[in-house]
Steps between C-alpha positions, in 0.01 A plus 500: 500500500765736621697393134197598306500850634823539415480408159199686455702844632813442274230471208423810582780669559605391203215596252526845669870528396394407166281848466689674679824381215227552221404862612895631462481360147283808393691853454385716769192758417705816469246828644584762279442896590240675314681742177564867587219690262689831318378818368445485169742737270391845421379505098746653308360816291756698257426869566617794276420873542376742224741693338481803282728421159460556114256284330491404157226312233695405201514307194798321453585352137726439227520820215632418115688779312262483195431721233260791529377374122477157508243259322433124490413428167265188369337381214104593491411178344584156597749289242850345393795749522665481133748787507682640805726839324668539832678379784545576890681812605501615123352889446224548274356794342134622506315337217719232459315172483623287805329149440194334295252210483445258234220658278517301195408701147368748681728758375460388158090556545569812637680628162246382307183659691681810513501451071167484509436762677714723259271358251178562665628846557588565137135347384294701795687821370422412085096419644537860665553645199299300271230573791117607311609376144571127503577453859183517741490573845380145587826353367766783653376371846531193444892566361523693855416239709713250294795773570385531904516084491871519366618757779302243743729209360782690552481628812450134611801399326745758641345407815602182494813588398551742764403318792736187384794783523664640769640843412752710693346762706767724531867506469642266825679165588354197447500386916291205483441182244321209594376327159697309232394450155228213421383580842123535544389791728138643612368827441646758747705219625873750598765374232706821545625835688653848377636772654670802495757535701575865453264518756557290853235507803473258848204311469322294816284271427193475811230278612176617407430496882731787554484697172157684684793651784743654229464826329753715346726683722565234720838492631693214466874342510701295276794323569727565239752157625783580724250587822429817297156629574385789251202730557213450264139544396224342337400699189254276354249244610276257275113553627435161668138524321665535139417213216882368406539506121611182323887513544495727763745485805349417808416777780767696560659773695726831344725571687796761491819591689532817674764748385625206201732766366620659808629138628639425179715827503602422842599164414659571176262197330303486195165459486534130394699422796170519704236412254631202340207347316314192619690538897327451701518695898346494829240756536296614784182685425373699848113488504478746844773540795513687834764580777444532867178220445391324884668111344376152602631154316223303320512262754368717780195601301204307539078492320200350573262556296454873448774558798824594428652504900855403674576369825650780761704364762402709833670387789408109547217590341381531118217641349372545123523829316333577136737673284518649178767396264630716205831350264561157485815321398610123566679583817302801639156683549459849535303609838241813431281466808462273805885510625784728594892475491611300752231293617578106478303273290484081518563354200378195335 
């Protein structure tokens, strides 16, 4: 009995070493503290003030020295070049005929209806004459209308012949020639320029957009190469409303430099050492500027809707204000109402 009690407490013991062993198997539950919360960072905000500064709207481009008389010539009938009497960069003389289209016998029916004509003429003048004896009223109108129907026939033929010829408008250089013989070309279609270069101008060529802003007396500067700005003005603007004739240049902008001989005195250069023909220069047209204008980058200006309104930074505070903008550029607005020099503004 006494034995049996003793085995039964060993068991014990034993099975309670056994947990005990099996417990310190497992890592030991770690209690961690709870995380230290932190103020969240102050949003950044970029903040410029308004500045008074000069203020520009411009038109920036790229002028040609071209001729004041220059024309694009084409053919006013569509056809197969035959003939081409010239070449590129070759002077011509007014008159002189440039380039023509096939037009089969046409010339050959032309000499023949102006033969007939001379004939009708000669038997209209012997009816005139012979008029109340043999020859009756009756048949001297009819020899005038036959005469009218021969002037008819040959006004069609020189037609024909004239608008399958491209004639020299005035004496010039041939500057442009973009057909070869056998070629076929459309009516109006540009096969050709001329111009007179006794005669050189800067010409701009502008987006229809912007043509509305320019008129003449504009100023304007041209860089010349070498970081040399000159003075200049516009003296001539195409009306943005105005039909384009066949042949035509586009749009385009006069302009001239300032004082041309007084800088070429100075300089001791010739007048082609500035207008060489086809350059081409930098040139700035100025729609409007102003000095001393209240300043504010794009990126500080801001609409909703009808609002126009910035962001004025007032201690830690900000609050909207409406303002009234005048010139705009790509960098910079002009400030008419709403702000004064100084005050800061939180851009965007």
């Amino acid at each position: 009995m006494r034995s049996g009690r003793t085995l039964l407490l060993f068991l014990l013991f034993s099975i309670s070493l056994m947990i005990l062993s099996s417990c310190s198997l497992f890592p030991e539950e770690k209690v961690e503290a709870p995380p230290v919360l932190l103020d969240p960072p102050a949003p950044r905000i970029t903040v410029v003030e308004v500045e008074k500064g000069h203020i520009a709207e411009e038109i920036s481009g790229l002028a040609r020295v071209a001729a004041v008389n220059e024309k694009n010539l084409y053919f006013k009938r569509e056809g197969r070049v035959t003939d081409i009497y010239v070449s590129y960069g070759e002077m011509v003389k007014k008159g002189q005929i440039l380039a023509r289209l096939e037009i089969g016998d046409i010339e050959h029916q032309l000499k023949l209806a102006r033969l007939d004509l001379e004939k009708l003429e000669l038997e209209k003048e012997r009816m005139s004459f012979l008029l109340g004896t043999s020859v009756s009223e009756y048949d001297l109108r009819l020899k005038e209308i036959d005469y009218k129907k021969a002037l008819l026939n040959i006004e069609k033929l020189e037609k024909i012949i004239a608008d399958s010829t491209i004639y020299a408008p005035f004496d010039g250089k041939v500057t442009s020639l973009t057909m070869r013989e056998t070629n076929m070309v459309s009516e109006y279609q540009q096969v050709m320029t001329i111009a007179d270069l006794s005669e050189l101008e800067l010409q701009m060529n502008v987006a229809q957009r912007d043509l509305g802003k320019i008129v003449p007396g504009l100023k304007a500067r041209v860089n010349m190469g070498g970081g040399q700005w000159y003075d200049a003005v516009v003296t001539e603007v195409s009306s943005p409303s105005a039909e384009i004739a066949p042949g035509q240049p586009d749009l385009r902008v006069h302009i001239e430099i300032t004082g041309l001989n007084k800088i070429l005195q100075e300089n001791n250069l010739k007048n082609e050492d500035i207008y060489r023909f086809n350059a081409l220069y930098q040139t700035t047209i100025i729609i409007q500027e102003k000095d001393d204008a209240l300043l504010l980058p794009r990126s500080a200006i801001r609409e909703y809707g009808d609002r126009t309104f910035v962001l004025v930074k007032d201690g830690d505070y900000r609050r909207e204000v409406d303002v009234k903008t005048g010139i705009e550029t790509q960098t910079r607005v002009e400030i008419l109402e709403g702000l004064e020099e100084g005050q800061q503004v939180i851009t965007r």
